[in-house]
C-alpha positions as CSV (number, residue, x, y, z in Angstrom):
1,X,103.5,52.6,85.5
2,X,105.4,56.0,84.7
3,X,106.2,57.7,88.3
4,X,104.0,60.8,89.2
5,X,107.1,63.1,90.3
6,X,110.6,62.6,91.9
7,X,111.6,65.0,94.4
8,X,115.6,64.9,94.7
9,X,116.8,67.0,97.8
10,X,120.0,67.6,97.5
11,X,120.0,67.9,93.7
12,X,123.4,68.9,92.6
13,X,127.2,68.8,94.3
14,X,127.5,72.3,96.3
15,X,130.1,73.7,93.5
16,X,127.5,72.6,91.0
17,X,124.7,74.5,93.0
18,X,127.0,77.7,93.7
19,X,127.3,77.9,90.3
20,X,123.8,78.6,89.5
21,X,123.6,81.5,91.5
22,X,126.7,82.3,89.2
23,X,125.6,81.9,86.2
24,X,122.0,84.1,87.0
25,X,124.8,87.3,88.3
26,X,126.9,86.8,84.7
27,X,123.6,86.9,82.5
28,X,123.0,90.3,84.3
29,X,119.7,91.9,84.1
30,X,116.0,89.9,83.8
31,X,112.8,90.9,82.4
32,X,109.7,90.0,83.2
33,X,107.5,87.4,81.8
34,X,105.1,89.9,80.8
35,X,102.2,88.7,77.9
36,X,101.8,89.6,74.3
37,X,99.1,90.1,71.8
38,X,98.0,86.3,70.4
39,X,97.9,85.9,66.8
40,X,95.0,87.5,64.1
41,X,91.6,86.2,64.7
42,X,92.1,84.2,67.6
43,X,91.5,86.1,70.6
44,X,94.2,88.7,69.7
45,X,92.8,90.7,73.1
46,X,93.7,88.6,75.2
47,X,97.0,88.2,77.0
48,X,98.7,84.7,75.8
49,X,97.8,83.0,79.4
50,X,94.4,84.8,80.2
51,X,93.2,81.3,81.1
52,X,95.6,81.3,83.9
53,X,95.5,85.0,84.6
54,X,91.3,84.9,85.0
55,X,91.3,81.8,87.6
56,X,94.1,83.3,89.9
57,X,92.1,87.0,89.9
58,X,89.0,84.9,90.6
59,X,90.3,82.1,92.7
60,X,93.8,83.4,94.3
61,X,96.7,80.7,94.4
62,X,94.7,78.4,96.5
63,X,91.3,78.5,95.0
64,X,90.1,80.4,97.9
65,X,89.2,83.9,96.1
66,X,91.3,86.6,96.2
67,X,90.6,89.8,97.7
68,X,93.1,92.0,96.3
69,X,92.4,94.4,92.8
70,X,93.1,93.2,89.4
71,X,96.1,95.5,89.8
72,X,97.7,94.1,92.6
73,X,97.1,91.1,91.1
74,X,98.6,91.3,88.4
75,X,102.2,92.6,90.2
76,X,102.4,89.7,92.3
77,X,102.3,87.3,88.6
78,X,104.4,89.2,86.7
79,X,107.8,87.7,87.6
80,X,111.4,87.9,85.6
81,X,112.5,85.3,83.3
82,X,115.1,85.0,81.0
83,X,115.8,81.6,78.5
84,X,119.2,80.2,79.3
85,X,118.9,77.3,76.4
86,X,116.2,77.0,73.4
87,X,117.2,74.2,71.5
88,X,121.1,74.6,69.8
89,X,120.9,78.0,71.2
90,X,123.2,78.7,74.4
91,X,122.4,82.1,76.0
92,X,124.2,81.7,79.5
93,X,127.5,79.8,78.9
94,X,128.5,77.4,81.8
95,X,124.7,76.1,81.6
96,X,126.1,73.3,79.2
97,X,126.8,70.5,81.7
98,X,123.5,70.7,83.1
99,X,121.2,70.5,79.8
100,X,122.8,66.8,79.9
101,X,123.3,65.8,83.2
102,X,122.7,62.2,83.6
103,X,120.3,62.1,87.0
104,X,118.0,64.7,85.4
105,X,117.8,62.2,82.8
106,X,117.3,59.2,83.7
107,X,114.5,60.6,86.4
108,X,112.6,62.2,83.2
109,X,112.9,58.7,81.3
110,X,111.0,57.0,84.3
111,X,108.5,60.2,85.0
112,X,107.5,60.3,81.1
113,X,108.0,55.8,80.7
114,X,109.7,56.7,77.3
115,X,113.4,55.3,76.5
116,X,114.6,58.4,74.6
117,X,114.7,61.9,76.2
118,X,115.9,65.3,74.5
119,X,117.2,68.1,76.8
120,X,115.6,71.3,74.6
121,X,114.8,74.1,76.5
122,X,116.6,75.9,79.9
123,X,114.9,78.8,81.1
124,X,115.6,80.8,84.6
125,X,112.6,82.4,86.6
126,X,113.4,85.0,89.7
127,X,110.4,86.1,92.1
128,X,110.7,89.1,93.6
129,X,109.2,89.5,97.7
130,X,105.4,89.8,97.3
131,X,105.5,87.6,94.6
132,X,103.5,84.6,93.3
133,X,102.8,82.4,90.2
134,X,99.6,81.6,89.5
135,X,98.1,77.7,89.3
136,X,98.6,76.6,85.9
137,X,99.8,74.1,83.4
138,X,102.5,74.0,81.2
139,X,102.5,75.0,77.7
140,X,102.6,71.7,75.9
141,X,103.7,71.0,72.6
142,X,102.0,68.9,69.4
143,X,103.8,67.9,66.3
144,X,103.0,71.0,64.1
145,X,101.7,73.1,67.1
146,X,104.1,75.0,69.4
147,X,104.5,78.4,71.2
148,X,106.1,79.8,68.0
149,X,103.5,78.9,66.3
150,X,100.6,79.1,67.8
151,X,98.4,81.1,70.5
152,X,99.7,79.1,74.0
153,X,96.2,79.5,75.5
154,X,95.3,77.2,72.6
155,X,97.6,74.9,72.8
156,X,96.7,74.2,76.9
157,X,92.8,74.4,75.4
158,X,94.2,71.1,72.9
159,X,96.0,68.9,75.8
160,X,93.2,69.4,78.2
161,X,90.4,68.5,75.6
162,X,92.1,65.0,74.9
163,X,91.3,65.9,71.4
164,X,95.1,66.1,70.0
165,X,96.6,63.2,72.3
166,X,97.6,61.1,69.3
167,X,100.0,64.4,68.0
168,X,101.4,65.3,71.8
169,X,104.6,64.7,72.5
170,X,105.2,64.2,75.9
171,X,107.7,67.0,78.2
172,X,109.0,66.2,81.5
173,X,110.3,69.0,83.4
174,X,112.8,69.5,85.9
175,X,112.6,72.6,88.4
176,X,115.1,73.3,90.3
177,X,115.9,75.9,93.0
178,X,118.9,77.6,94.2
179,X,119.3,80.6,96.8
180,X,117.6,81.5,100.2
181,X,114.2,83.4,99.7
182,X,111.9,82.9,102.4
183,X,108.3,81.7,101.8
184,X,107.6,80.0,97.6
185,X,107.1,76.8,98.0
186,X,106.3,74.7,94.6
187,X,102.5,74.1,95.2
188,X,100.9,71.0,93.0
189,X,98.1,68.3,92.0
190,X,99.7,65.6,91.7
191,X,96.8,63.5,91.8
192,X,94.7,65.7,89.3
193,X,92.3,68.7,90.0
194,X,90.0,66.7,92.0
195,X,93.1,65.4,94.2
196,X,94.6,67.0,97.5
197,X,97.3,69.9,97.2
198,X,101.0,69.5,98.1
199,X,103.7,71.7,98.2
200,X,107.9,71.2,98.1
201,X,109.3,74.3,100.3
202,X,111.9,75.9,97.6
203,X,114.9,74.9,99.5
204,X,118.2,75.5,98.0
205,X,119.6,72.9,95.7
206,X,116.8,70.9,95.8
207,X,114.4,69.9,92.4
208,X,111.5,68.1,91.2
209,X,110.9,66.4,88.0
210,X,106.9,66.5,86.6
211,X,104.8,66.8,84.0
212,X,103.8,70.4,84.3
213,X,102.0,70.4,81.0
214,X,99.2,68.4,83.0
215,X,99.7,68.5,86.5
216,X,98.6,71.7,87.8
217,X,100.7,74.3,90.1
218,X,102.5,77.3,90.9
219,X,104.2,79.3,93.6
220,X,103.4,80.2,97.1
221,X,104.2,83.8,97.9
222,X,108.0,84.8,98.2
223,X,107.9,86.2,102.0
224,X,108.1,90.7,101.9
225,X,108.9,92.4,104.8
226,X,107.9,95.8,103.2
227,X,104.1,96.9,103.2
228,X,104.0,97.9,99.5
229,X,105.2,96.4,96.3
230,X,106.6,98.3,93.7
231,X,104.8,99.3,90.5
232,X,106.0,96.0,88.1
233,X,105.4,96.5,84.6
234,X,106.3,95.3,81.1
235,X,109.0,97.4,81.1
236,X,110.5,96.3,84.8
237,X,114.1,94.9,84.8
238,X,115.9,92.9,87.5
239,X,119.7,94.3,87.3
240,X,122.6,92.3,89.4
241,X,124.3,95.0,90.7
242,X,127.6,92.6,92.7
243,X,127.8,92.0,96.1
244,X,125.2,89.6,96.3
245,X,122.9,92.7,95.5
246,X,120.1,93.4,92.4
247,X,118.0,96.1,91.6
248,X,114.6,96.8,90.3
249,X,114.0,99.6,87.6
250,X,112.2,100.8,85.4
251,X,114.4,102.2,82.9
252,X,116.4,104.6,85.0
253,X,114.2,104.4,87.4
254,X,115.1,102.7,90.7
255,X,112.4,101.0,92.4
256,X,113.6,99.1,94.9
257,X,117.3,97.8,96.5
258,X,117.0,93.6,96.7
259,X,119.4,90.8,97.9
260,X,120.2,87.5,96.7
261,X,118.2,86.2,99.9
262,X,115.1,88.1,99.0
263,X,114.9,86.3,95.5
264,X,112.8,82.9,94.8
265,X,115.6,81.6,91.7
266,X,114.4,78.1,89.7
267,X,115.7,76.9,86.7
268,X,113.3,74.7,84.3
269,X,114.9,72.4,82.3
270,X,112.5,70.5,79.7
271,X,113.2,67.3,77.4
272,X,110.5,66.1,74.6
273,X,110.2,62.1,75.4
274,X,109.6,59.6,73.0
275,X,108.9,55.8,73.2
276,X,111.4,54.6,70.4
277,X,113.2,56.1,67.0
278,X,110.1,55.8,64.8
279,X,108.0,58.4,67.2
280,X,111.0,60.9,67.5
281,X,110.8,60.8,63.5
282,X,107.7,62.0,63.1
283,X,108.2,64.9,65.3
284,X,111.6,65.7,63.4
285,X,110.4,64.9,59.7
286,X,106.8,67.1,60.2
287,X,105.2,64.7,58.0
288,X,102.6,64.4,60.4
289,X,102.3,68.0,61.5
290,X,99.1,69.3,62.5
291,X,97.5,72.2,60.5
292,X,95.7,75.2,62.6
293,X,92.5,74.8,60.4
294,X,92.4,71.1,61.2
295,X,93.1,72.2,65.1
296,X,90.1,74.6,64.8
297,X,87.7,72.3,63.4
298,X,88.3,69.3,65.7
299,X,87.6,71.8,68.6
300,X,84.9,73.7,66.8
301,X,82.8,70.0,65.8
302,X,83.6,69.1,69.9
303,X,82.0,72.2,70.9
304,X,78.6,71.4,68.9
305,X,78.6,67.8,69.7
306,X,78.5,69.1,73.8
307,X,75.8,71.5,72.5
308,X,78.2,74.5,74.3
309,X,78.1,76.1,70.3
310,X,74.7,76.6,68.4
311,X,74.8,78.5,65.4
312,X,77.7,81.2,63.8
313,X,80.8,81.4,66.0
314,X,81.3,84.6,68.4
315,X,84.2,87.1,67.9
316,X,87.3,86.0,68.0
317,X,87.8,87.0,72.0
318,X,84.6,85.7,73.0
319,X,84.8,82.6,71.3
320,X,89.0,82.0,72.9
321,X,86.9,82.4,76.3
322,X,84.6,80.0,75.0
323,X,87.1,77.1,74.5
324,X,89.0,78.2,77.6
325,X,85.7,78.0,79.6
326,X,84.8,74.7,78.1
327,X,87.9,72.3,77.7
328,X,90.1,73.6,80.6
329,X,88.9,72.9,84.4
330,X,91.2,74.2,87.2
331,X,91.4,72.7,90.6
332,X,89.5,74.1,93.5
């Protein structure tokens, strides 16, 4: 039986460690993670993770409620990340012994119980104070379905319908933190949404390696001293400045003066998994790809069966909320 998690604490050798911090001040300035349109006649209203977005503005990180305005809200989630590896791509140089490192895995070879792992994807996220990440899952990927390809509110709508489980190829992901914010602890399910929640405090050089396309978390609020938070948009950067010091702006407009101590820094590293040579294959040959209308279909036939869909489809928005509503159940 594949492990649920493995929490390594410490995770790297202290040069190693150091030079993450490094590598975050030489790629220079962050943006945020902020949403875009979703693709022609599926939803194309909605923000890209509105299934995540509407259960924290109803529900709050814990599934408690939350008190504060859509507004607020929506500061505290939108949080800087940049990609430091997509595929053969390197965007942060010095990044390259770590997209093999042997611990990470080996771990993610016993986490997913499949004999060949590929190191793909490398991305850095940075909270700022007042900042927290919504309970989610992962975007998951299919063979033929993938974030560049398709809407990733329906792709998290295809794993969690257990529809497209033959097509899914399995990602085991490593986060890992580095720096000294107070307060953003890694909060999780391991044991599904009807299980307890845990939490790993987001020590420095410490990790954990999970599916996140099907166990459900996010982050604890990074600790803030000061009583407001700036006005975040789509158009926020995060600028290293030296000296251990980084700035918020909006293009020449300076928002607020921040630390290296203030900021919650991970880095997700993600590897596709496969059980033997014949399974990688058909992920790298496409020859047995799934098609959208065949996606569509499958989900559409579902919904009638359940007797959630009874005569002609709604609009395109109402009918994404539909599948969101019906197929995706968050923990409470």
């Amino acid at each position: 039986m594949a492990a649920k998690y493995t929490h390594l604490d410490p995770f790297l050798g202290a040069g190693d460690a150091d030079n993450m911090l490094c590598i975050a001040e030489r790629f220079g300035s962050f943006g945020t993670y902020a949403d875009e349109a979703t693709s022609e006649g599926l939803g194309e209203e909605l923000p890209q993770r509105f299934d995540a977005a509407l259960n924290y503005i109803e529900s709050g990180i814990d599934g408690r409620g939350n008190a504060e305005s859509r507004d607020t809200a929506i500061k505290r989630t939108n949080y800087f990340r940049e990609t430091y590896v997509y595929g053969d791509e390197i965007k942060a140089p010095g990044i390259e012994p770590f997209m093999q490192h042997p611990e990470i895995v080996d771990a993610a070879r016993k986490i997913a119980d499949r004999a060949i792992v590929v190191p793909s994807i490398i991305y850095a996220n940075l909270l700022v104070p007042g900042q927290e990440l919504a309970v989610h899952t992962d975007v998951p990927e299919f063979r033929g379905a993938n974030r560049m390809l398709l809407p990733q509110w329906l792709m998290v709508v295809m794993l969690h319908s257990g529809l497209f489980d033959e097509w899914r190829i399995p990602i085991v992901t490593c986060v890992s933190w580095f720096g000294a914010a107070r307060g953003g602890a890694f909060t999780f399910y391991p044991d599904g949404v009807d299980g307890d929640r845990d939490s790993i405090p987001a020590v420095h050089n410490s990790a954990i390696l999970i599916d996140t396309d099907s166990v459900f978390h996010g982050v604890e609020r990074v600790t803030r001293s000061a009583p407001e938070m700036p006005e975040i948009t789509q158009a926020t950067r995060l600028h290293f400045l030296g000296n251990d010091r980084w700035q918020l702006r909006n293009g020449d407009e300076e928002l607020e003066n921040l630390e290296w101590e203030d900021l919650r820094y991970s880095i997700s590293w993600k590897a596709y998994c496969f059980r033997d040579e014949a399974e990688k294959r058909l992920w790298e040959d496409g020859s047995d790809n799934l098609s959208l209308d065949f996606i569509l279909d499958k989900l559409e036939t579902e919904l009638r069966n359940r007797g959630i869909l009874d005569g002609p489809k709604p609009d395109p928005t109402s009918y994404a909320m539909m599948l969101v509503k019906s197929f995706v159940r968050f923990p409470h």
